[in-house]
C-alpha positions in Angstrom: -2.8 3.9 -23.2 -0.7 2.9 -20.4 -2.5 1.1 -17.2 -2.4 2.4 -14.7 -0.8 -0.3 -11.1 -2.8 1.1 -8.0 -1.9 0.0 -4.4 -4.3 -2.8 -3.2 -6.0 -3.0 -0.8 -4.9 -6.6 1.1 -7.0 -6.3 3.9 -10.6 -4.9 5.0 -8.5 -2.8 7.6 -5.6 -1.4 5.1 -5.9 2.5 4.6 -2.5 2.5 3.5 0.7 0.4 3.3 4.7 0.4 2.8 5.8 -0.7 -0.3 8.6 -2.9 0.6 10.2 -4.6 -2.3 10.0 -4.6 -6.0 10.4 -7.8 -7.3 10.7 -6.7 -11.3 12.4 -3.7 -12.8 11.0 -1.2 -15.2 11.1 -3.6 -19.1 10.2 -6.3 -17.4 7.5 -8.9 -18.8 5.1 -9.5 -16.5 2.0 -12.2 -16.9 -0.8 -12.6 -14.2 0.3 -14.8 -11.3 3.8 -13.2 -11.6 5.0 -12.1 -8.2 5.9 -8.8 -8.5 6.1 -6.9 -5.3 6.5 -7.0 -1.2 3.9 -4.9 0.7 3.9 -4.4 3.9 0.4 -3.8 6.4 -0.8 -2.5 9.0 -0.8 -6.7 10.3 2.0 -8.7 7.7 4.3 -8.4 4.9 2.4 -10.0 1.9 3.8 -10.6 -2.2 1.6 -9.5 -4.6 1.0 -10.9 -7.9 0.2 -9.3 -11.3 -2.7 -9.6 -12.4 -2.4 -7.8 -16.4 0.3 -8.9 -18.7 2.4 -6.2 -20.3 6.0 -4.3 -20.2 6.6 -2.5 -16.9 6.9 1.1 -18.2 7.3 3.2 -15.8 7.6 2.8 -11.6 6.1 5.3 -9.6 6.9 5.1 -6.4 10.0 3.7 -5.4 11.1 0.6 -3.4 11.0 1.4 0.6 8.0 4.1 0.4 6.4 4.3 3.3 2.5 5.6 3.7 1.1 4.8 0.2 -2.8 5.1 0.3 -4.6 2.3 -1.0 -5.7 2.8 -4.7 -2.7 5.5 -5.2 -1.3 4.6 -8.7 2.3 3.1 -8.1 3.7 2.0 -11.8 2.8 1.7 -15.1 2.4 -0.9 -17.4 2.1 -1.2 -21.3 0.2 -3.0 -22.9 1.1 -4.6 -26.6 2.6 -2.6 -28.8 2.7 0.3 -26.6 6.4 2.1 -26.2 7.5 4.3 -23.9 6.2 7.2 -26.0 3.0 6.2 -24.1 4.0 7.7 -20.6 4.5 11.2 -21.6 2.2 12.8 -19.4 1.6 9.8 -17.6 2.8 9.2 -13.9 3.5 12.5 -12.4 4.5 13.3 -9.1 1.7 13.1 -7.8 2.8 9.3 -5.7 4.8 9.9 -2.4 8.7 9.4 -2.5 10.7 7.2 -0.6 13.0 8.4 1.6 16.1 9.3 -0.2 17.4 9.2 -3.5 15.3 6.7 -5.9 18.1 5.3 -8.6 16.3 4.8 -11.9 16.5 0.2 -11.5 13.8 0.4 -9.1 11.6 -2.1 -9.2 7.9 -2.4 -9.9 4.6 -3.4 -9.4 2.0 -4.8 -11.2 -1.3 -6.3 -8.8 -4.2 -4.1 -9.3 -6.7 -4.7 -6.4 -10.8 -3.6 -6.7 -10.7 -0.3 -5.2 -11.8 -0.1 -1.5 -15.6 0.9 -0.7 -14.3 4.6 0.8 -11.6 5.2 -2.2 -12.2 7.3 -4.8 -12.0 5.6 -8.4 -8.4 5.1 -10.0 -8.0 8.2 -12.1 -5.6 8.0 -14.8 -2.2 10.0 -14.2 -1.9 13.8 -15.9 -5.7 13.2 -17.1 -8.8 15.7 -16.2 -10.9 14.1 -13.1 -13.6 13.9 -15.4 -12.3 11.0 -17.6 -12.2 8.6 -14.7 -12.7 5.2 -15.2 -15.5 4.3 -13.4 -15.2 2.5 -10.1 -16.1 -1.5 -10.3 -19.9 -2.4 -10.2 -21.7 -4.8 -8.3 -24.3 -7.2 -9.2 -27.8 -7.3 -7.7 -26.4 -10.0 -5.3 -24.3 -7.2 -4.3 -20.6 -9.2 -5.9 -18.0 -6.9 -7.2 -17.4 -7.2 -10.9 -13.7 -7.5 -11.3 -12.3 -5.8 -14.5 -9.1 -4.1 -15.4 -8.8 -0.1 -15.4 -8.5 0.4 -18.6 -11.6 -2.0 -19.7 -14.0 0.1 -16.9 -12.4 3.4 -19.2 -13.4 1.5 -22.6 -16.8 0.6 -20.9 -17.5 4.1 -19.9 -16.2 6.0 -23.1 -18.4 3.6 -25.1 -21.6 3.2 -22.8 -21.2 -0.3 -21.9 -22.4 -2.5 -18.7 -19.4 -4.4 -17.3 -22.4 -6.3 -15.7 -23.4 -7.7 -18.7 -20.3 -8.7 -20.1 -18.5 -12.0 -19.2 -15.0 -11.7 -18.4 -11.9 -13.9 -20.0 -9.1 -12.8 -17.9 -7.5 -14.4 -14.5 -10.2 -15.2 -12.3 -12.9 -14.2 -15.0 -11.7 -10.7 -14.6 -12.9 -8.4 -17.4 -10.2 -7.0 -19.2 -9.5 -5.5 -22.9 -10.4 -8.0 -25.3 -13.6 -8.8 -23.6 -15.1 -5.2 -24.1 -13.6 -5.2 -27.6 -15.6 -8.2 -28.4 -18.9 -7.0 -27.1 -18.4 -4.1 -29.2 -17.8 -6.1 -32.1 -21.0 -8.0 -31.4 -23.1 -5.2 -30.2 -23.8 -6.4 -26.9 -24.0 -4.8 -23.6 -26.7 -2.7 -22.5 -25.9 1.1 -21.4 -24.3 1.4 -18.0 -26.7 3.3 -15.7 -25.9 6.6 -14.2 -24.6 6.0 -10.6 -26.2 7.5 -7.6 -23.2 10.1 -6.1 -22.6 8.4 -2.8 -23.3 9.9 0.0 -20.5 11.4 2.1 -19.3 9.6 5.3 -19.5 11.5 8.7 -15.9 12.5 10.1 -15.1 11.3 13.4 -14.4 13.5 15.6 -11.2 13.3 17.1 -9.7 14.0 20.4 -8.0 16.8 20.8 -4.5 16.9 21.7 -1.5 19.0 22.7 -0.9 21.5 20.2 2.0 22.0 17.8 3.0 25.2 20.0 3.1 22.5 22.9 4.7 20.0 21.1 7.7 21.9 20.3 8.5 23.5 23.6 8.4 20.0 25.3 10.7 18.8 22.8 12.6 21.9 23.2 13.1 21.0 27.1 13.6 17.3 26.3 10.8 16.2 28.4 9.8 13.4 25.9 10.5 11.7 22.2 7.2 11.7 19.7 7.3 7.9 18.0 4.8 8.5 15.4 2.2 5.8 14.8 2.5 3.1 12.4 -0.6 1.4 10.5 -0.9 -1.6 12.6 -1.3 1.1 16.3 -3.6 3.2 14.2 -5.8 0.1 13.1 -6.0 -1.0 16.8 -6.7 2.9 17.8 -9.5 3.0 15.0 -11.3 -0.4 15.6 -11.2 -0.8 19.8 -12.4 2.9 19.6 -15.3 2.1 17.2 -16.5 -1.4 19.5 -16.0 0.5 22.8 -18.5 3.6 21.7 -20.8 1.3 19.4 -21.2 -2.3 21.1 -22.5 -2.3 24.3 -20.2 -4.5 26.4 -21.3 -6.3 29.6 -18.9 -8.5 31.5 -19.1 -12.3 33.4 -16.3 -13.7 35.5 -16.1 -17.1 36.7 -13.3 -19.2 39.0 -12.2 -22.1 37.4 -10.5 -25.2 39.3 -7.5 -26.1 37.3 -5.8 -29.1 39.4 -7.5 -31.8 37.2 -6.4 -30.0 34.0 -3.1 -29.1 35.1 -2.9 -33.2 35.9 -4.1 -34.2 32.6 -2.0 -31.8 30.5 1.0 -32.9 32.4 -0.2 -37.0 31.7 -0.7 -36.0 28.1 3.0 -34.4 27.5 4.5 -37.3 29.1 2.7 -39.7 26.8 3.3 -37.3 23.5 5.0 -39.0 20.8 8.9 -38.3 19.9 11.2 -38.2 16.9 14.2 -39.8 16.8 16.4 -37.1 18.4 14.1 -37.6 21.7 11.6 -34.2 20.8 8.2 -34.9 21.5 5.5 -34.5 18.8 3.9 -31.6 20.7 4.0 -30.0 23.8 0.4 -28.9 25.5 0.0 -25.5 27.1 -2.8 -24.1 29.6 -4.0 -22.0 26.9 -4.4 -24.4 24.3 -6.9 -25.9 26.1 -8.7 -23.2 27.1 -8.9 -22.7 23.5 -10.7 -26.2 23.1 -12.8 -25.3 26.1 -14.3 -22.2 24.8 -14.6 -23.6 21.3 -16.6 -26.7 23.1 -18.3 -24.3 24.9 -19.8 -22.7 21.7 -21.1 -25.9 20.4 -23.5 -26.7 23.2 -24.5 -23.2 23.9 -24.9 -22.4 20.0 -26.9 -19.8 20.4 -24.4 -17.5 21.7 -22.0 -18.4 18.6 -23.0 -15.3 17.0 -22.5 -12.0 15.8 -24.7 -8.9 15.4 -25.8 -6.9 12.1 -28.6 -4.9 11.5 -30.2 -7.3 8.9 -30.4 -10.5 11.3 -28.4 -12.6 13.7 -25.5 -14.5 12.2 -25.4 -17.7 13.6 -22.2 -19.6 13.2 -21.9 -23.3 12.4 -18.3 -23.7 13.5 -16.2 -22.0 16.4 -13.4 -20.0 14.8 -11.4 -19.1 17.8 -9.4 -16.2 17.4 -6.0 -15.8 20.0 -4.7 -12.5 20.6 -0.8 -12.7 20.2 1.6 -9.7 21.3 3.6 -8.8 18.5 6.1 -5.8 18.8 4.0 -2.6 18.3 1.0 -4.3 19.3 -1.0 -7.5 18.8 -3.0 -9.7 16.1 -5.2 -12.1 16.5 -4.8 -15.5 14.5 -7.5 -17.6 14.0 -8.0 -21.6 14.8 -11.0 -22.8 12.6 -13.3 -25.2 13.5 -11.6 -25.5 16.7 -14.3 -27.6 18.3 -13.6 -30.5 15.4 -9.7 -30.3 16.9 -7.5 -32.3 19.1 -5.7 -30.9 21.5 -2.5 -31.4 20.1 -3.8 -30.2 16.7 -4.4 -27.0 17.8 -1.4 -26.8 19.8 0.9 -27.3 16.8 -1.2 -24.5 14.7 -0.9 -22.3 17.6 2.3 -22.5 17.6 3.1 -22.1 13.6 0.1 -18.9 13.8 1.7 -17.3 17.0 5.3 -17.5 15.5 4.4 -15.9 11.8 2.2 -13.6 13.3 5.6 -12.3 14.9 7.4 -12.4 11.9 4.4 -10.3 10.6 4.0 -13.5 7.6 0.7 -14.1 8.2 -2.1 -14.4 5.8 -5.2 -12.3 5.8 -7.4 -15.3 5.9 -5.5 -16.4 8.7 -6.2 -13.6 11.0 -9.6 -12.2 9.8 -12.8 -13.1 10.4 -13.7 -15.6 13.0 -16.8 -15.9 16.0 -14.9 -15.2 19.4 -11.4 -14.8 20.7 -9.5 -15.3 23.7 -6.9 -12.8 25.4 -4.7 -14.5 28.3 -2.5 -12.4 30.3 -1.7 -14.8 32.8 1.5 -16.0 32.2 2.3 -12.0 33.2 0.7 -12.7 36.6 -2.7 -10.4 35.8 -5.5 -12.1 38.2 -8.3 -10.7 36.4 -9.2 -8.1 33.4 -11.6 -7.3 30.8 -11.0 -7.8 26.9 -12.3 -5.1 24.4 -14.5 -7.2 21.9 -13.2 -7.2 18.4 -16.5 -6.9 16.0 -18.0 -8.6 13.9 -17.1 -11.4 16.9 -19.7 -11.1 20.3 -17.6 -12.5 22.8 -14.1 -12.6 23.7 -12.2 -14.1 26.8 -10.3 -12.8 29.2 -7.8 -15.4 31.0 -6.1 -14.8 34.0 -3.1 -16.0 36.0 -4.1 -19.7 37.8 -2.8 -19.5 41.6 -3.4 -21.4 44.3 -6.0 -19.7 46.4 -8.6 -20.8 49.5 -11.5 -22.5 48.2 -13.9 -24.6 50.2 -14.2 -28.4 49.3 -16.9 -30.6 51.3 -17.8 -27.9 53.9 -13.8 -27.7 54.7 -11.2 -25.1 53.4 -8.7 -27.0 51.0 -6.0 -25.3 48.4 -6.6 -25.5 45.0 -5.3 -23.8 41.7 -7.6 -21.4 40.7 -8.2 -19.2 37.7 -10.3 -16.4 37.1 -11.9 -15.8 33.3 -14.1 -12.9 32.6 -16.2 -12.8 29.6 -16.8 -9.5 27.3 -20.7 -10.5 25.5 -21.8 -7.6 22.9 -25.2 -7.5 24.5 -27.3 -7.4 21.4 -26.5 -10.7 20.6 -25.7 -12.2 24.0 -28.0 -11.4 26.4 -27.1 -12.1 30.4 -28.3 -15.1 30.6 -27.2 -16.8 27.8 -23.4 -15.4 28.5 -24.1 -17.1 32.0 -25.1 -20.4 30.2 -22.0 -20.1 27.9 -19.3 -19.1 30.9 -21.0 -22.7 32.9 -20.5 -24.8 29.8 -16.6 -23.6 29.6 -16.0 -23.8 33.7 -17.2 -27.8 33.3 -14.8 -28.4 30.3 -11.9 -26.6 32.2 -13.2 -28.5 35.8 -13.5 -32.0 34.0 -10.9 -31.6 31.2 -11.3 -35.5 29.9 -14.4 -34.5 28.3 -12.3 -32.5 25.9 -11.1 -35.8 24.9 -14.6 -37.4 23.8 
C-alpha cells in the first residue's frame, strides 16, 4: 500500500507552508537523506530530505502551491514491489492546486514529519476516516516515537505498541520491517485505547469590515486588500497571545555612550586586514549592546529566565535573540552563549544571521528558542519605545537612537551622547526589582565598555 508524503511541520510556528520546489520527479528512487523538496515558511525557505526509501508514485500537489496545511498528504510513494496499480484510489483531490496548469513532470516529495500536536492524524487518501493510522505516541518521558505511516497502520490493524518496539530505520525511526519482525516474534504488548483529546477553545477574533464593505470600497478604489502571508499571520498570532497573556511592565534607563563610542572607534582602527586592505570585522553600536545585555544576564542570573506553569526555567547561558527587519516583517536570530563571545565574534555572526535571515535561509535552530532579545530602532532616529516580549523569553530590549543631549557632570551641565533603553520584564518571572538590578548591570557595561573586554 502506497505511503502516504504529508507536509512537515519545520517549525513550532508552521500552520502551513508553500511548496516551492520539487527536487525529484514522479519514478524516481528516493533513499532517506535524499533531498527531495524546497518549502517555504512562515520564516525561511528550507530542503527537505526523505526519510522512506521507495519509487515516487504519484505527486500530489504540484510545484509552486501555495497554503498547504501541515500534515496534508502531498505525494506518494511505493514501497518494493509495489506498481502503479497501487494508487488507484489513492491521492484524490483532496490537496490544493497550484496556481495554473500542473504538467504531469512535476516533482515530488518525500520527508514525512511527526504530525503537529493540533493536527489531526495522516489519513490515508480515498480510505474511510476510521482506518486512520494512529497518530505517533509518546513515552512516559513524554518523547515522540517516530515511526513511518504505514508501520503506525500495521501496529494498529494488528494491536501492537510502537512503544515497545525498537526502531531500525533513519534515526531509529520505526518503520515496516521492524513491526513485521515483532510479529514474527510475538512481541509487543497491545496499544492502549487513547483518551479523545479534548478540543482547543477558538479565539475569538476581531471583527472586521464585512464582505458587503469590502467590495464597495474596492468598487470606489479607496484601497488594495494584500492578503496576509504566513510569516504576518505568525507575528499577528504570537504578539497577540504575549500581549493578552504575559503581563508586561516596562524599565528605561539613559545610558552615556562617549566611552563606548571611543572604544568601538579604537577597536575598528586596530581590526585586522586581508591583503586587499578589508578589515577582519567591523564593530557596530549594537553589537555591543548585544554583549552588554548578554553580560548583564550572567551577573544578575536570576532574571535569565522564563516562565511555565511547572517551575522557573533558569538558563545557564544568554542566548540573545536580535530582531532583524525583513521584507514583510521581522525574525529574530539568535547569538548563543553570547556572554562566552568576543566582540568581534558576534559581530561576524550578526552579520552572516542578519543577511540569511533576509534571504529567508535561515535555520530553525538558528532563530528559535533563546532567553532574551534586543530590538533597536535607533539607527531610524526613534528616542524611545517599548518591545512586545516574544515568549518563552522574559525580557526583551528596546534600544533607542544615542544623541547628544544636556546631562549634568560634577554639579555643571556638560554634552554627552546619550541613549535611552527601555526594558519589557514578563512580571511573573521578573519582578521590579530584579529588572532594576538587571537594567544597572547593562548601563555599567555600556558606561565602562572595557569591561566587556575582561
Amino acid at each position: 500500500m502506497p505511503i502516504n508524503i504529508l507536509m512537515p511541520a519545520l517549525s513550532p510556528t508552521m500552520e502551513e507552508g508553500n511548496l516551492a520546489k520539487w527536487l525529484v520527479k514522479e519514478g524516481d528512487q528516493i533513499a532517506p537523506g535524499d533531498v527531495i523538496a524546497e518549502i517555504e515558511t512562515d520564516k525561511a525557505t528550507m530542503e527537505v530530505e526523505a526519510v522512506e526509501e521507495g519509487t515516487v508514485g504519484k505527486i500530489v500537489v504540484a510545484e509552486g502551491t501555495s497554503g498547504v496545511k501541515v500534515n496534508e498528504v502531498i505525494a506518494l510513494l511505493l514501497e518494493e514491489g509495489e506498481d502503479a496499480s497501487a494508487l488507484e484510489g489513492a491521492g484524490s483531490a483532496s490537496a490544493p492546486k497550484a496556481d495554473g496548469s500542473s504538467s504531469g513532470n512535476g516533482a515530488d516529495q518525500a520527508r514525512e514529519a511527526p504530525p503537529a500536536p493540533a493536527a489531526s492524524p495522516a489519513v490515508e487518501v480515498g480510505a474511510p476516516a476510521a482506518a486512520a493510522p494512529a497518530p505517533a505516541p509518546v513515552t512516559a518521558s513524554g518523547d515522540r516515537v517516530f515511526s513511518s505511516p504505514l508501520a503506525r497502520r500495521l501496529a494498529q490493524q494488528n494491536g501492537l505498541d510502537l512503544k515497545a518496539i525498537n526502531g531500525t530505520g533513519p534515526h531509529g525511526r520505526i518503520v515496516k520491517r521492524d513491526i513485521e519482525a515483532a510479529l514474527q516474534a510475538g512481541t509487543g504488548k497491545a496499544a492502549p485505547a487513547a483518551a479523545p483529546a479534548a478540543e482547543a477553545p477558538k479565539a475569538a477574533v476581531a471583527a472586521g469590515p464585512s464582505d458587503e464593505q469590502i467590495l464597495k470600497l474596492f468598487e470606489e478604489g479607496s484601497y488594495e486588500l494584500v492578503p496576509h502571508d504566513g510569516m504576518r499571520k505568525t507575528i499577528a498570532r504570537r504578539l497577540t497571545e504575549s500581549k493578552q497573556s504575559v503581563p508586561h511592565f516596562y524599565l528605561s534607563v539613559d545610558c552615556q555612550l562617549d566611552a563606548l563610542l571611543k572604544l568601538r572607534s579604537q577597536l575598528n582602527a586596530s581590526a585586522p586586514t586581508d591583503k586587499d586592505g578589508k578589515p577582519a570585522y567591523k564593530l557596530s553600536v549594537n553589537d555591543m549592546v548585544i554583549k552588554a545585555q548578554a553580560l548583564a544576564l550572567k551577573a544578575v542570573p536570576a532574571a535569565n529566565a522564563s516562565w511555565t506553569d511547572g517551575g522557573m526555567l533558569l538558563h545557564k547561558h544568554a542566548d540573545v535573540g536580535v530582531a532583524v527587519a525583513i521584507d514583510g516583517g521581522l525574525i529574530t536570530p539568535i547569538i548563543r552563549r553570547a556572554e562566552e563571545k568576543t566582540l568581534s565574534v558576534i559581530s561576524t555572526e550578526m552579520k552572516d544571521l542578519a543577511s540569511r535571515a533576509r534571504e529567508r535561509k535561515l535555520k530553525p535552530e538558528e532563530y528559535q528558542g533563546g532567553t532574551t532579545a534586543v530590538s533597536n530602532l535607533g539607527m531610524f532616529g526613534i528616542k524611545d519605545f517599548s518591545a512586545v516580549i516574544n515568549p518563552p523569553h522574559a525580557t526583551i530590549l528596546a534600544v533607542g537612537a544615542g544623541e547628544q543631549r544636556a546631562v549634568v557632570k560634577d554639579g555643571a551641565l556638560a554634552i554627552a551622547t546619550v541613549m535611552t533603553v527601555t526594558l519589557s520584564t514578563d512580571h511573573r518571572a521578573v519582578d521590579g526589582a530584579l529588572g532594576a538590578e538587571l537594567m544597572q548591570a547593562f548601563k555599567g557595561f555600556i558606561e565602562n565598555p572595557m569591561s566587556m573586554l575582561v
